[in-house]
Backbone bond lengths (Angstrom), bond angles and torsions (degrees), N, CA, C in turn:
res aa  C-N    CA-C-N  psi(-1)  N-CA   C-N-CA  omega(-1)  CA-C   N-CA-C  phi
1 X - - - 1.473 - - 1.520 108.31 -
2 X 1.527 120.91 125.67 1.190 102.60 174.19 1.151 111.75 -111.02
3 X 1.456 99.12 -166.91 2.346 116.47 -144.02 1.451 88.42 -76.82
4 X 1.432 122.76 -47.96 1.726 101.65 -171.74 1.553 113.39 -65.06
5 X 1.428 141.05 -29.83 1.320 157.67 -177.16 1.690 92.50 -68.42
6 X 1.219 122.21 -53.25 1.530 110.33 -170.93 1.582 102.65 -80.36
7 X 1.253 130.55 -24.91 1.730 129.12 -178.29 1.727 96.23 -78.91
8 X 1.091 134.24 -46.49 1.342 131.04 167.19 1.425 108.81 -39.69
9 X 1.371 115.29 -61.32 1.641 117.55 -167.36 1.252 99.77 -61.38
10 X 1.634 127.78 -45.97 1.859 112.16 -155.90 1.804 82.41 -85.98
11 X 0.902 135.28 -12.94 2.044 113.75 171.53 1.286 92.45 -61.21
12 X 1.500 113.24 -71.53 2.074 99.03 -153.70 1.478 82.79 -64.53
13 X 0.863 172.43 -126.41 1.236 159.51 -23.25 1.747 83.40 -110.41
14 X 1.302 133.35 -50.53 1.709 125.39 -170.26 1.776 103.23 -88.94
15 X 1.652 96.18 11.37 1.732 75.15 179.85 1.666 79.44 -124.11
16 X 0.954 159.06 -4.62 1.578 148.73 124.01 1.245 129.50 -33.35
17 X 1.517 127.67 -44.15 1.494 144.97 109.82 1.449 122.18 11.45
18 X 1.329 105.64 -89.17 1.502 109.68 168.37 1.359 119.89 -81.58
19 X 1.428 145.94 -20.34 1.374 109.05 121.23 1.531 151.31 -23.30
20 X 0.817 116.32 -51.60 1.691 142.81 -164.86 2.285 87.82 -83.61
21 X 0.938 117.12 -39.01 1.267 91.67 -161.64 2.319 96.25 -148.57
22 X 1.856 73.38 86.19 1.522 82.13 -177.53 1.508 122.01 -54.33
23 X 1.509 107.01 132.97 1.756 102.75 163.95 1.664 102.06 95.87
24 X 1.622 105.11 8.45 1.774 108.18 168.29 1.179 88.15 -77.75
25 X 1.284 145.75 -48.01 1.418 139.41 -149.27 1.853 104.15 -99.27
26 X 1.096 114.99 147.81 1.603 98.55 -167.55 1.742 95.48 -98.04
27 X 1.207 119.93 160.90 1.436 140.56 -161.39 1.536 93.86 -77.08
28 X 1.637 110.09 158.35 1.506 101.62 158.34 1.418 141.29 -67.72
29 X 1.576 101.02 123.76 1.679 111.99 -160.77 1.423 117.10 110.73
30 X 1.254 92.79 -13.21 1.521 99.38 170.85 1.651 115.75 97.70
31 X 1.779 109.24 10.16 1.877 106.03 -172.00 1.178 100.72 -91.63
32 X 1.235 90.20 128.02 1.766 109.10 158.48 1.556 102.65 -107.54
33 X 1.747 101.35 147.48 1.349 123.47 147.68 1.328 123.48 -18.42
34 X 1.242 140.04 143.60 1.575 112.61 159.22 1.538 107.51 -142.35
35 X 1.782 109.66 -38.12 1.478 105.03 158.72 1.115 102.72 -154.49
36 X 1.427 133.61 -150.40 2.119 150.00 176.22 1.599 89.07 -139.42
37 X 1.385 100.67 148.72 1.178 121.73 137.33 1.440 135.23 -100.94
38 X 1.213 132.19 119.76 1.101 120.25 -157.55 1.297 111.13 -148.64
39 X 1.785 125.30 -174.92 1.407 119.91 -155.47 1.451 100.09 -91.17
40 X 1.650 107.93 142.79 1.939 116.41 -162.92 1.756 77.41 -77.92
41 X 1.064 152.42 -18.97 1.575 131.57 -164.96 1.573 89.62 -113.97
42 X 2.026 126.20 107.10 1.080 133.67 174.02 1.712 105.13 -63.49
43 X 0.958 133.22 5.15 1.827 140.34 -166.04 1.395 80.09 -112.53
44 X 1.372 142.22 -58.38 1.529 131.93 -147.97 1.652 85.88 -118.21
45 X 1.002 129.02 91.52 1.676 136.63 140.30 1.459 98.09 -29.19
46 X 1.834 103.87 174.74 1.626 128.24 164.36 1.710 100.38 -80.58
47 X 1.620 107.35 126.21 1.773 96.56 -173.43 1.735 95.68 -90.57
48 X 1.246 126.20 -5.01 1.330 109.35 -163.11 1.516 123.39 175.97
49 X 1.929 111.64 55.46 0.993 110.21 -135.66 1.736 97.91 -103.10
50 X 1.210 113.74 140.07 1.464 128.20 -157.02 1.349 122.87 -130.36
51 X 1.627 124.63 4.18 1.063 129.17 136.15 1.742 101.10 174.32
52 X 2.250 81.24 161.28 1.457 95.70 178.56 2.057 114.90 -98.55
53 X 1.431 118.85 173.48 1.061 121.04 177.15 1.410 89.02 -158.93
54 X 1.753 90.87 140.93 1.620 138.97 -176.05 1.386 117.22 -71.91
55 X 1.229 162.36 38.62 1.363 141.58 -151.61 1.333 111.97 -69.79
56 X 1.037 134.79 148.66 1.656 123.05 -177.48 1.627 106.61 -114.96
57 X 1.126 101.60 -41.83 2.043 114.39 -174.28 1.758 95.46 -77.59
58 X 0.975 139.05 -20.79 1.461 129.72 169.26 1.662 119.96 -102.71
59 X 1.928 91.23 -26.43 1.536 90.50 170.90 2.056 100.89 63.53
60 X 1.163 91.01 71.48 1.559 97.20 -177.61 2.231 89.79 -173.94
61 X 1.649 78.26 162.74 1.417 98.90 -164.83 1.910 85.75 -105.87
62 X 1.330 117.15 154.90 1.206 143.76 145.47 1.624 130.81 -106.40
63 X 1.313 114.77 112.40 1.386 99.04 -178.85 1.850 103.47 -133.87
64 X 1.519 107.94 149.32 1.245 112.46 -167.46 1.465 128.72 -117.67
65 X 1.116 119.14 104.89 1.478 118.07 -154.62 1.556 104.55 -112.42
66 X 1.662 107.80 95.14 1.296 127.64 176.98 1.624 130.10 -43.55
67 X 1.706 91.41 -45.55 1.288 111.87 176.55 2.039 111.73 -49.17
68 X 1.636 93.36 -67.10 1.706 70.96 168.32 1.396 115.81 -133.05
69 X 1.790 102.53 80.36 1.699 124.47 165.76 1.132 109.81 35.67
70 X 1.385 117.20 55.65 1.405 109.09 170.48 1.460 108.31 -146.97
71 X 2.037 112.03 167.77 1.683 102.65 -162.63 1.969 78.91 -118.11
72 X 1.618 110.60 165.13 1.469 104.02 -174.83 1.767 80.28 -132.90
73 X 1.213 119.38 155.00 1.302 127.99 -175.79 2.147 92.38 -126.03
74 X 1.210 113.24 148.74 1.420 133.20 -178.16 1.769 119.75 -141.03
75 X 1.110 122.76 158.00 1.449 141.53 -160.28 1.765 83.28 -98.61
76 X 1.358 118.91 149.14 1.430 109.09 170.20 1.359 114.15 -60.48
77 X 1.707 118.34 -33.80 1.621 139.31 157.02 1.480 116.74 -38.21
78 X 1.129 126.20 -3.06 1.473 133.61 -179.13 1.757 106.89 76.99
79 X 1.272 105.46 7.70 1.936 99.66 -179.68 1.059 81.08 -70.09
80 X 1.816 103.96 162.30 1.532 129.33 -173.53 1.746 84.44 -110.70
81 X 1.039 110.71 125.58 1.835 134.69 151.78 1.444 115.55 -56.49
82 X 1.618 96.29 -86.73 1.620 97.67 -151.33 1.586 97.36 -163.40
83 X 1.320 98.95 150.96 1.690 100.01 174.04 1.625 103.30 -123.70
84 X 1.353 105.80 143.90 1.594 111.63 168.78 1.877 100.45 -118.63
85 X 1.514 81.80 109.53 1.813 106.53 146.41 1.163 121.74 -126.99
86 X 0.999 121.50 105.16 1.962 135.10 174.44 1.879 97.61 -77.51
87 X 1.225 103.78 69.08 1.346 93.12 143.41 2.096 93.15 71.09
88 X 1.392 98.69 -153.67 1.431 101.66 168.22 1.301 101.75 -114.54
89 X 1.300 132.83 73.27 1.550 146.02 176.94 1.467 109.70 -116.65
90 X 1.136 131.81 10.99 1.565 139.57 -144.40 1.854 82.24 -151.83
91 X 1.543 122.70 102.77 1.233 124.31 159.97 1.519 122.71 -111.24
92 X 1.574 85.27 108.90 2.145 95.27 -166.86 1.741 107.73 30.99
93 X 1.503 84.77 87.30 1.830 95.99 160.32 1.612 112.51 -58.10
94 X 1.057 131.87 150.14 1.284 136.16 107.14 1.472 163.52 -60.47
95 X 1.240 100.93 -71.31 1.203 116.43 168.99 1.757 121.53 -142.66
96 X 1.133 107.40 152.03 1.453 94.66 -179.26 1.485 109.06 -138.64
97 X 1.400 130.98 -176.12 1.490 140.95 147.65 1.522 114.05 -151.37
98 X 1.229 96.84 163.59 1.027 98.42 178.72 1.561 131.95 -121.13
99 X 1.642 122.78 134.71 1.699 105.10 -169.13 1.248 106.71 -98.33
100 X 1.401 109.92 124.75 1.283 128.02 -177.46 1.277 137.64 -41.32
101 X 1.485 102.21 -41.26 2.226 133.10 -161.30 1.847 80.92 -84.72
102 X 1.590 100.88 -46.80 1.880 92.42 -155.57 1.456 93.22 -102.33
103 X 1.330 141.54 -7.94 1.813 129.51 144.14 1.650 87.57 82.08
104 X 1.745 109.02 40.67 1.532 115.49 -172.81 1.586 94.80 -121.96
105 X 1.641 120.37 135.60 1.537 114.54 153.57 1.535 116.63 -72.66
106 X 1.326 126.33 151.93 1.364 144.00 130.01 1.027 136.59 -73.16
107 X 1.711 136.67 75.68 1.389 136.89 -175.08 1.293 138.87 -89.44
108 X 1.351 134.99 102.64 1.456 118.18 -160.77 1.761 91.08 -77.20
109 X 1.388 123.57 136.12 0.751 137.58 171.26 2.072 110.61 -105.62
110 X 1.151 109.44 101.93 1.429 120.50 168.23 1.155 113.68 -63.58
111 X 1.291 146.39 13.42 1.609 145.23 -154.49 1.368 90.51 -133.73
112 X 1.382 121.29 -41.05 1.599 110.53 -169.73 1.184 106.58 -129.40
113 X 1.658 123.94 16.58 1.404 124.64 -172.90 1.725 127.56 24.74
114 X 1.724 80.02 72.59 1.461 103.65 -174.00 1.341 122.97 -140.53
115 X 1.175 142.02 130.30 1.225 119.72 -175.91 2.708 92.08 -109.96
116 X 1.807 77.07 117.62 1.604 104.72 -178.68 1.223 126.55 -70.23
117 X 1.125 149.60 106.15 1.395 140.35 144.85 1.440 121.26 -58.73
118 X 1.799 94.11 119.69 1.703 90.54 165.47 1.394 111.81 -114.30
119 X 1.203 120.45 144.66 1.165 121.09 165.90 1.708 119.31 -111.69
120 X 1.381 106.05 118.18 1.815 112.30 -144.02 1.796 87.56 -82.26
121 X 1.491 108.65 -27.91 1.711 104.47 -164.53 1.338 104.27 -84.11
122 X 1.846 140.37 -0.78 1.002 149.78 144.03 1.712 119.77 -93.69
123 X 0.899 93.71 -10.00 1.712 97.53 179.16 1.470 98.84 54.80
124 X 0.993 121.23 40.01 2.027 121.82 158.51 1.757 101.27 -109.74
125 X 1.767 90.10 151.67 1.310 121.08 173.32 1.735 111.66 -116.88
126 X 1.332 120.75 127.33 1.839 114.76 -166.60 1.641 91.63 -137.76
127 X 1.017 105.18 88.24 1.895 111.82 159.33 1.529 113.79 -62.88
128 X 1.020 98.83 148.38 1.576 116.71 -168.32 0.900 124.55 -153.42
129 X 1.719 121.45 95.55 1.518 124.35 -163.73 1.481 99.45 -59.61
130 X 1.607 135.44 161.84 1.167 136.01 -179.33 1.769 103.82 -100.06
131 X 1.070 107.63 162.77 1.346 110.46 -176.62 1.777 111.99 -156.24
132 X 1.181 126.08 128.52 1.217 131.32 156.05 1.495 131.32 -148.46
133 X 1.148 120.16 112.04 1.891 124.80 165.04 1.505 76.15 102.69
134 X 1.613 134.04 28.07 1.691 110.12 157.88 1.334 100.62 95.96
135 X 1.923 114.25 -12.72 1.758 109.90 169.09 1.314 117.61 -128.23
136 X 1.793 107.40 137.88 1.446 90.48 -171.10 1.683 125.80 -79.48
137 X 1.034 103.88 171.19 1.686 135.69 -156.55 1.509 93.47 -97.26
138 X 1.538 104.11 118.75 1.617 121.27 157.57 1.503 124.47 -90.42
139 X 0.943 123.39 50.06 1.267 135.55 163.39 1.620 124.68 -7.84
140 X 1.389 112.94 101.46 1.390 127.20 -173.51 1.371 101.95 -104.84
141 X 1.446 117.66 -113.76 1.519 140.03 175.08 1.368 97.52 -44.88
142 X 1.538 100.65 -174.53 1.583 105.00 -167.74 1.867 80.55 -170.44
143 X 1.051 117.23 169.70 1.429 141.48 148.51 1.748 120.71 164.05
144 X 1.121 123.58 171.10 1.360 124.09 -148.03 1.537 118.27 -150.04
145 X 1.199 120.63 123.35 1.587 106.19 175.23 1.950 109.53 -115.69
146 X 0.983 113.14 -157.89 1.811 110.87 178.82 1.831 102.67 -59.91
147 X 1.293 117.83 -46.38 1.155 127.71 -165.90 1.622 124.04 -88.03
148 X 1.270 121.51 -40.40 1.480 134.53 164.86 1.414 130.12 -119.68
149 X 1.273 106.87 -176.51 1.481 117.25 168.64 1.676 100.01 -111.97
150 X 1.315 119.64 155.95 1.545 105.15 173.80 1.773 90.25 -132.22
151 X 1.372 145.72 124.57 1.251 134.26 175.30 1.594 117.95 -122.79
152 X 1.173 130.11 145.76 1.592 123.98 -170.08 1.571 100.37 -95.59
153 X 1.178 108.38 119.32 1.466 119.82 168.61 1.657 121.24 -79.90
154 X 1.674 111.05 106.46 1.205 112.25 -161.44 0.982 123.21 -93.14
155 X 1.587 112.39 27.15 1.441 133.56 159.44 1.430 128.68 -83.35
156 X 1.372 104.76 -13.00 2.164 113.60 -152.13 1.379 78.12 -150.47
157 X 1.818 143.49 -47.22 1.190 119.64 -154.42 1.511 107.90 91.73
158 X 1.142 119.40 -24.17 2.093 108.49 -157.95 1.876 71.75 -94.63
159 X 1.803 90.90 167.52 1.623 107.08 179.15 1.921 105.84 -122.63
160 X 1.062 107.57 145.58 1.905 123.13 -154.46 1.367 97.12 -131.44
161 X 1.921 105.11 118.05 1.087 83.37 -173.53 1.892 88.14 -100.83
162 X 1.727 108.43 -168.87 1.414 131.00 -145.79 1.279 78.58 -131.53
163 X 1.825 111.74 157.44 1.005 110.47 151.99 1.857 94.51 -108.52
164 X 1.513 122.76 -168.46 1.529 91.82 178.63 1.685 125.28 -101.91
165 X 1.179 97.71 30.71 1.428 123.79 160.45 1.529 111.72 -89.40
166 X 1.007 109.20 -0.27 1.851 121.71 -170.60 1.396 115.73 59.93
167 X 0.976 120.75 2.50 1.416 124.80 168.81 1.332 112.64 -52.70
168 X 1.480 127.84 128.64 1.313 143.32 -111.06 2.303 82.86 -116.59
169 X 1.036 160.81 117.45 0.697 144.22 177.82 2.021 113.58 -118.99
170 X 1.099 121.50 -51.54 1.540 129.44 -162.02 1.730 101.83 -143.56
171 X 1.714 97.81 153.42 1.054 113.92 166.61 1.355 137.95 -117.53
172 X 1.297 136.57 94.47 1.304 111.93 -161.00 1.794 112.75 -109.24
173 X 1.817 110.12 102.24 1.270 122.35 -174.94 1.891 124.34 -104.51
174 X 0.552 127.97 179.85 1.382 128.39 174.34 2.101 96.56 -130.52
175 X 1.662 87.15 167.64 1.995 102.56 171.50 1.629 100.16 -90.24
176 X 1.333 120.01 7.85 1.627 110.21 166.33 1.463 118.19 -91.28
177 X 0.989 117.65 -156.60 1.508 130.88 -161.24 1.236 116.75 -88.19
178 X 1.301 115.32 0.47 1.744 133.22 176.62 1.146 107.66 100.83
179 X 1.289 126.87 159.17 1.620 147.37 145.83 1.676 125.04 -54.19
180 X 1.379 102.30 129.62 1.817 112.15 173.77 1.357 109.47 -108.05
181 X 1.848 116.26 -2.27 1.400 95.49 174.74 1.696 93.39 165.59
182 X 1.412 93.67 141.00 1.879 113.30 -174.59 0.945 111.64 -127.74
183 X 1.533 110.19 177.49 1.754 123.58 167.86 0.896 92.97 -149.98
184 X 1.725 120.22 153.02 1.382 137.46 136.09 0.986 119.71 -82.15
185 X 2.026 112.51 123.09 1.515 101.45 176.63 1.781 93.19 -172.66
186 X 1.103 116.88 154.22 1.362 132.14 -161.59 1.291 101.92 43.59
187 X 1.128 124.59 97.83 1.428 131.02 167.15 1.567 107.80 24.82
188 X 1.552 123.74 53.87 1.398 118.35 166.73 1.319 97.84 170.97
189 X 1.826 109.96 -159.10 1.401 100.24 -152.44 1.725 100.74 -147.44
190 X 0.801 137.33 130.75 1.243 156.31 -156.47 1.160 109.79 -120.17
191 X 1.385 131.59 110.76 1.370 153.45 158.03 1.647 135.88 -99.70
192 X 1.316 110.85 118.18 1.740 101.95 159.63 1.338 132.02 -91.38
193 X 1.330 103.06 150.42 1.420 104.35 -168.81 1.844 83.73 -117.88
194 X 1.272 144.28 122.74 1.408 139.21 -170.19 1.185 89.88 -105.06
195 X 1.540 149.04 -53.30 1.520 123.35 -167.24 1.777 105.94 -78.85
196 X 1.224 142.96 -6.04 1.028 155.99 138.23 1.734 132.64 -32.12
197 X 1.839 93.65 -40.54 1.658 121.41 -153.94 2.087 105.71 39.46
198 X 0.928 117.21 60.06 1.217 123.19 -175.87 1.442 104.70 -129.03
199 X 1.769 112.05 159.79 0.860 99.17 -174.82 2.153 102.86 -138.55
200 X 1.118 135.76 72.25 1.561 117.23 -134.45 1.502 94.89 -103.04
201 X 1.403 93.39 149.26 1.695 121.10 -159.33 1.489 80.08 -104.46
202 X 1.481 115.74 134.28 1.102 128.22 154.67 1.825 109.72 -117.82
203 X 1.608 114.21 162.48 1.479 116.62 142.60 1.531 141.79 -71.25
204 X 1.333 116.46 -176.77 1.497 94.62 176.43 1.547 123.04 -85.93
205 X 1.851 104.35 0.37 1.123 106.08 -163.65 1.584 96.71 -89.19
206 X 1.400 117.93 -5.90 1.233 132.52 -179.09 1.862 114.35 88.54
207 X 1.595 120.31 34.07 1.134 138.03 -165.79 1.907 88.30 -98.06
208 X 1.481 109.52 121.53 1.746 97.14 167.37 0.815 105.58 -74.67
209 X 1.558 127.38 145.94 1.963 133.13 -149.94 2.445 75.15 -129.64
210 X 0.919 109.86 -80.08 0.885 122.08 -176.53 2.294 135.56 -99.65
211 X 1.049 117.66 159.18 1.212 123.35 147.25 1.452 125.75 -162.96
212 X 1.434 91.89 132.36 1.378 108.42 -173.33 1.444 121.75 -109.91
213 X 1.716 108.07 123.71 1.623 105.82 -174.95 1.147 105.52 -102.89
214 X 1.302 115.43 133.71 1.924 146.66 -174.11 1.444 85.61 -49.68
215 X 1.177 122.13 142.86 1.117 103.42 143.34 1.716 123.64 -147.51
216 X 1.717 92.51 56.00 1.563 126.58 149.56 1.330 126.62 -91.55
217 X 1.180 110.82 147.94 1.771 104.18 179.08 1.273 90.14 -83.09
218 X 1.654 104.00 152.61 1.602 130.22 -175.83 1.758 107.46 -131.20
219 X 0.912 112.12 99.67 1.770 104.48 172.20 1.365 116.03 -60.73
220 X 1.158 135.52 -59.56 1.088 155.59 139.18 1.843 162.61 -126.34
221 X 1.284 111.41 77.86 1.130 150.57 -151.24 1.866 90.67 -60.37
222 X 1.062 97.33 146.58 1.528 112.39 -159.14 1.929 102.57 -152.35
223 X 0.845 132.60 -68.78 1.658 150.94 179.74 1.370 134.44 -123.45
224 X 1.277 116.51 124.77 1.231 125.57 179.39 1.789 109.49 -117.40
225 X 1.694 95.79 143.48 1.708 104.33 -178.84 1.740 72.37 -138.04
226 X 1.673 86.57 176.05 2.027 119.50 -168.08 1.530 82.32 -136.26
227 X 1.420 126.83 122.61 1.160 133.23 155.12 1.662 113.22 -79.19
228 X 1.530 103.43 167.37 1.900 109.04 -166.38 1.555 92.82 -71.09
229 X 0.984 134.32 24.00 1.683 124.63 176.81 1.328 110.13 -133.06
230 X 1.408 117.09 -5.70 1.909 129.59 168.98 1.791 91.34 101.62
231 X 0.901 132.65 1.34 1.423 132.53 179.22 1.512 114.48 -66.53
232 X 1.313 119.41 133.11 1.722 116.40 -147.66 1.808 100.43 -120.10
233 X 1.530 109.34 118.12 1.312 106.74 -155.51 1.518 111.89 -108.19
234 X 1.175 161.77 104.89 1.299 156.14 -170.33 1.235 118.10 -120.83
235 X 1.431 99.62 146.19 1.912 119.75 -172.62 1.426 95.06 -83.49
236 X 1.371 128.24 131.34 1.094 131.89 137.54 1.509 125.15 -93.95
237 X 1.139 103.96 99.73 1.661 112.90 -159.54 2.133 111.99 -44.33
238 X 1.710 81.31 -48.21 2.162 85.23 -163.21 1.403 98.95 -75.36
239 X 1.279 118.97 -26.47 1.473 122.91 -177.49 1.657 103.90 -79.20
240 X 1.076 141.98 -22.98 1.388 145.21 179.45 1.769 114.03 56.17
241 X 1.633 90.83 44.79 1.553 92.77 -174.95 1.619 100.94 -134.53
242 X 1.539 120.27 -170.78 1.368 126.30 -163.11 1.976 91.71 -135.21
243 X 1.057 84.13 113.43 1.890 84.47 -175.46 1.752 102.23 -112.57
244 X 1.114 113.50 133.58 1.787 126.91 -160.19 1.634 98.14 -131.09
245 X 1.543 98.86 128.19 1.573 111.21 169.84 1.230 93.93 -118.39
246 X 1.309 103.72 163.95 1.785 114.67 145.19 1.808 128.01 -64.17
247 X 1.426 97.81 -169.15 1.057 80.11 -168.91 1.744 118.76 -97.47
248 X 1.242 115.63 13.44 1.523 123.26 161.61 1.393 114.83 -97.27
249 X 1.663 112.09 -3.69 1.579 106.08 160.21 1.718 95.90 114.41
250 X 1.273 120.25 -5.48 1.234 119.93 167.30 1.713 128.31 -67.48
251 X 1.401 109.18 103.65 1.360 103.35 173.39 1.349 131.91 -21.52
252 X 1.147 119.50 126.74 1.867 100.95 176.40 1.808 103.41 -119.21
253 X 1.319 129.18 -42.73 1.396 139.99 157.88 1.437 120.86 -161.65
254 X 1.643 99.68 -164.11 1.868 81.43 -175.79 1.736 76.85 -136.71
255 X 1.336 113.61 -172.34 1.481 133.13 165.19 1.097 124.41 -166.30
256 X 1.365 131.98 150.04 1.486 137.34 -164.79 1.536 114.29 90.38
257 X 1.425 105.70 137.26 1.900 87.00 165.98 1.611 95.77 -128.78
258 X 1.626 95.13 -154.32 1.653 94.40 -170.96 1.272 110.04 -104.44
259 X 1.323 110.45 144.87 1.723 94.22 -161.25 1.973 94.46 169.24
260 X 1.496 120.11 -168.70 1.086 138.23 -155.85 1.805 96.24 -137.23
261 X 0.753 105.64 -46.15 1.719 94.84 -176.14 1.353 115.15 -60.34
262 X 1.516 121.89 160.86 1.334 123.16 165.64 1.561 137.41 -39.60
263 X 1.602 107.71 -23.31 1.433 107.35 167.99 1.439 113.82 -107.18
264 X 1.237 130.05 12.77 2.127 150.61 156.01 1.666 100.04 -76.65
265 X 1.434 91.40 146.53 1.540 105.44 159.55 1.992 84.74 -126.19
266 X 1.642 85.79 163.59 1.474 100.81 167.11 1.394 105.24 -134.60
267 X 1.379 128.41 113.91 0.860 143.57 158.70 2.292 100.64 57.65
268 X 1.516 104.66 66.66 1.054 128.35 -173.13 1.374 100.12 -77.90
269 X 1.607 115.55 128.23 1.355 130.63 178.85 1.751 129.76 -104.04
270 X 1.503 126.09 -21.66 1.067 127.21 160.89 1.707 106.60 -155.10
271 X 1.651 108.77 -153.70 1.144 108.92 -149.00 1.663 130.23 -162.00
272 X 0.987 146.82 98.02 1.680 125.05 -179.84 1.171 107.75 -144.61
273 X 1.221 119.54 175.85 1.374 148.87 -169.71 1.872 103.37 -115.96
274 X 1.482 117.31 119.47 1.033 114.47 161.84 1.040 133.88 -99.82
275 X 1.793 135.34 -169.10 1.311 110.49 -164.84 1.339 122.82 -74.25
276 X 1.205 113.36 7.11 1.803 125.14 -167.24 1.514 111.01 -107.38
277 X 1.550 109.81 -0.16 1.369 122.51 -178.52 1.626 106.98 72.81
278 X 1.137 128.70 26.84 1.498 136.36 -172.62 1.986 86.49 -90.81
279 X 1.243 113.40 142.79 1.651 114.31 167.23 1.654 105.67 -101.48
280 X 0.948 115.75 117.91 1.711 138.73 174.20 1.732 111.67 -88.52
281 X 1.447 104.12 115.92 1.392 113.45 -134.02 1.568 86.16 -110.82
282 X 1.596 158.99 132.00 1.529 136.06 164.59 1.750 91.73 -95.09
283 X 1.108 119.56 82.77 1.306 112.48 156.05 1.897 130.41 -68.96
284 X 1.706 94.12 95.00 2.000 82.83 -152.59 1.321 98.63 -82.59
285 X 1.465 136.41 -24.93 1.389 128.66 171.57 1.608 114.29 -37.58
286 X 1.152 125.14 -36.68 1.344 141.43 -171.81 1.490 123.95 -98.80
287 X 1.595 102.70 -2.61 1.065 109.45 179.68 1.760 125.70 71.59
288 X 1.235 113.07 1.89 1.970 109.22 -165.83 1.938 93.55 -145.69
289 X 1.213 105.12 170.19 1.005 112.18 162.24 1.551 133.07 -109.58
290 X 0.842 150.73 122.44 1.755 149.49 -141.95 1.529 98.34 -112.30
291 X 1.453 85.70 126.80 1.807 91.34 173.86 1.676 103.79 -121.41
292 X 1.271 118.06 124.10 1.394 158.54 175.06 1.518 123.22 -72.08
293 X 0.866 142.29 126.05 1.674 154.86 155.58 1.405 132.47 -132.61
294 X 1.450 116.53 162.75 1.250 117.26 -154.78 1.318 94.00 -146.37
């Protein structure tokens, strides 16, 4: 038998292999699967889930399932906690966070175009139309540091931050077509602009420090996260994948496709990084959220 006939056989033989037994081989970048989060009642699935949140001081997951007005709380371990539904007092959540010092949620509520304070240790709910420059505030995104609220107004695109009195303080916009979605992280704030393919780094003083153009094709761009290495990660919603540049905007690979199995998103809606560097995926086509490692 000769050496090229036996090097032929052991290739198909490890690419029959990784056929035959998905997720032996690790994805590009190195993510593997690791678990779902999903609904504690297997009869009532997630009807419509539209984003996740990070807690760090409780070390627990938040996830928000619009479809039926309710918030689900998680173990960083993927145990399911607790769910808060007040009744029908909760009109199509969105997104939420939570402030740590005052142990209060932040809810953008899509039902009454409000972003809500609950306070769980009084059991009150306080809607609060948004307001800035004398016009009100459509409240999309949300995120939060010790000192403010920062929220994307899905009227103009630019993001306003709050103090948590809601008092209306700064704007941070670009001359493009507006923002679909930010983060706070390294002392500043990170925005996409998707008909742009841009991505612009501001400070906290709200000075643009940077902008960076993708320069991957995006079908349709939906969410942006900043990995712990400045690496810039985006949902491409129709494609049901996770496409990653560096941090001058240079493609580096993508991972995930569209699909139903554990390594598919279907039509994936937001996104984060927890404290373990795991990426927390809201895949709502599928109903669960997918947690990732490397």
């Amino acid at each position: 038998m000769n050496n090229k006939f036996v090097k032929d056989l052991f290739f198909l033989s490890v690419v029959l292999i990784c056929l035959l037994i998905p997720g032996l081989v690790g994805a590009a970048g190195g993510w593997q699967w690791k678990f779902n989060l999903v609904s504690p009642d297997s009869k009532k699935p997630f009807q419509l889930l539209t984003s996740i949140y990070v807690e760090t001081t409780s070390e627990r997951f938040y996830v928000v399932d619009a479809g039926d007005s309710s918030l689900h709380s998680f173990q960083l371990d993927g145990k399911y906690l607790n769910t808060f539904k007040p009744g029908d007092a909760l009109l199509q959540p969105f997104e939420m966070v939570r402030e740590s010092k005052a142990g209060q949620l932040w809810v953008v509520e899509k039902g009454r175009n409000s972003l809500t304070k609950i306070d769980l240790k009084n059991k009150s709910l306080t809607p609060v139309i948004l307001e800035f420059g004398g016009k009100t505030v459509y409240p999309d995104r949300i995120s939060l540091d010790k000192e403010k609220l920062y929220v994307l107004n899905k009227n103009t695109g630019n993001i306003i931050s709050y103090n948590f009195d809601l008092d209306g303080e700064k704007v941070y916009g670009s001359s493009g077509t507006g923002f679909i979605d930010f983060v706070v992280k390294n002392s500043g704030i990170w925005a996409l602009d998707a008909k742009l393919n841009k991505v612009f780094q501001f400070d906290k003083a709200g000075e643009l420090k940077n902008e960076i153009l993708l320069s991957g094709e995006l079908s349709f761009p939906v969410a942006l996260e900043v990995g712990p290495s400045g690496f810039i990660y985006i949902i491409d919603k129709h494609k049901g994948t996770i496409v990653v540049f560096d941090g001058n905007g240079k493609y580096k690979y993508n991972f995930l496709q569209k699909g139903h199995g554990n390594n598919d998103l279907y039509y994936p809606g937001d996104m984060v990084f927890d404290p373990m560097g795991r990426l927390c995926i809201v895949d709502t086509g599928n109903g669960r959220v997918g947690v990732f490692s490397r």
